[in-house]
N, C-alpha and C positions, 0 to 999 in steps of 0.2 A: 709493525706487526711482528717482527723479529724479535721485537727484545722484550716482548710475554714472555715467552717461555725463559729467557736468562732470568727476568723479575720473580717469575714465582720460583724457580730452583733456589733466587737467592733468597728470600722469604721465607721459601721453607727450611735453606740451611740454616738461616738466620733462628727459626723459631726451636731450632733443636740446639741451637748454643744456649739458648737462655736458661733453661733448667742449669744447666753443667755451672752457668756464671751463678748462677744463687747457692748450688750446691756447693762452689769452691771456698761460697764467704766463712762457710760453719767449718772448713779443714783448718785446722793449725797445728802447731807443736805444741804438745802442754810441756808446760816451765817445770807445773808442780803439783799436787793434788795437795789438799787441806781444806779449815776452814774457819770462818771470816764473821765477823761482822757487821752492819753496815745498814744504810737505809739504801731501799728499793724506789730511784729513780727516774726518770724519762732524760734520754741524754741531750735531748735539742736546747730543754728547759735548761739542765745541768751548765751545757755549752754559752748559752747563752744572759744568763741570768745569774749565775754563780753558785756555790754551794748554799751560802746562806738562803736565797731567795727559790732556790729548785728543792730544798728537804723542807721548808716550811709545811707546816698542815695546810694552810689556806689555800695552797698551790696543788691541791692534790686535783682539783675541778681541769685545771687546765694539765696536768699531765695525762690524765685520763681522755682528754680530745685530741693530744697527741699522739695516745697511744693508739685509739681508732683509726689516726690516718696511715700508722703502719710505722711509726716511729719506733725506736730501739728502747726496751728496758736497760738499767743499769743494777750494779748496788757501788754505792758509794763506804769503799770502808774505811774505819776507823787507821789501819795503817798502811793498805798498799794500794788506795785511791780510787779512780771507777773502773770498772770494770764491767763491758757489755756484756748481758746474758746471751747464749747460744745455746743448741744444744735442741731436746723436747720438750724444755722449758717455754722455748721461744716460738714455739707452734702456736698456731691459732693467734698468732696479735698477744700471745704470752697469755692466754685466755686463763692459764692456770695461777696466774703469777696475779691477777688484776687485786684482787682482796689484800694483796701487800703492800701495795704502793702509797710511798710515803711512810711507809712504817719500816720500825727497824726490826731488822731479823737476823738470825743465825744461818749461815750456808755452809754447804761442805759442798765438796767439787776438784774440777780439772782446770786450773786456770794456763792460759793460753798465750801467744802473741799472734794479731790474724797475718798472713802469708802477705810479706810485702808487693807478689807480684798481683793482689788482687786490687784492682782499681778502687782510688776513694771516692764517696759517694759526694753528689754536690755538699754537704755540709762540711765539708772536712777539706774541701777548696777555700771556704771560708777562711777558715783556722788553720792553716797548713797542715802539716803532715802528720794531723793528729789520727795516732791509731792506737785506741786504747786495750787495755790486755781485755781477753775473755775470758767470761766464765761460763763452763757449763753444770750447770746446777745439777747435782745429785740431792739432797735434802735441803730442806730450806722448812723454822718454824720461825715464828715471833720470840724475839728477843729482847731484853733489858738496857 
């Protein structure tokens, strides 16, 4: 009966870290502002699959079901590689971003490196100490 009360203090401590640990993923140092271009896509696919087989068109059905289950957008560019979206871009499951994927665009932005002290997610135990730069999207149209 004693250790209720130690259990839920620590549960509730516990439930007031969580927000802070999501909010620490989107701080970083930006490198640089500028802008880029590149196709818009899913990094598990990217990870796993290659470049060729993750920017194909036929491949857009299944980044779209990874993006539902809360997986990360990217854009994959032409010269400084992927680069995970963050930022208000990345609100809502990238709710605003979904119409781009798989297509190439133009961005302008704040690119980043995420803060080494923040834990990698099980994907990235996978593939060691991948931590790819960020970007937070300031503009973003379809490009050539």
């Amino acid at each position: 009966m004693r250790r209720r009360p130690f259990l839920a203090l620590t549960l509730a401590l516990g439930a007031l870290l969580v927000p802070s640990l999501a909010t620490a993923q989107q701080v970083a140092k930006t490198i640089k502002n500028g802008s880029w271009k590149g196709v818009i896509i899913e990094e598990s696919c990217y990870l796993k699959l290659g470049t060729e087989k993750a920017t194909a068109a036929d491949h857009n059905g299944c980044a779209m079901q990874c993006l539902k289950k809360g997986l990360p957008l990217g854009v994959l560019t032409d010269a400084d590689g992927y680069m995970r979206i963050i930022g208000n871009s990345s609100k809502d499951n990238y709710a605003g971003l979904t119409r781009y994927v798989g297509k190439r665009v133009a961005v302008t932005g704040a690119l980043s490196e995420p803060p080494k002290t923040i834990p990698l997610p099980p994907m990235n135990r996978v593939h060691g100490d991948y931590r790819p730069h960020q970007i937070d999207i300031v503009t973003i149209t379809t490009a050539k």
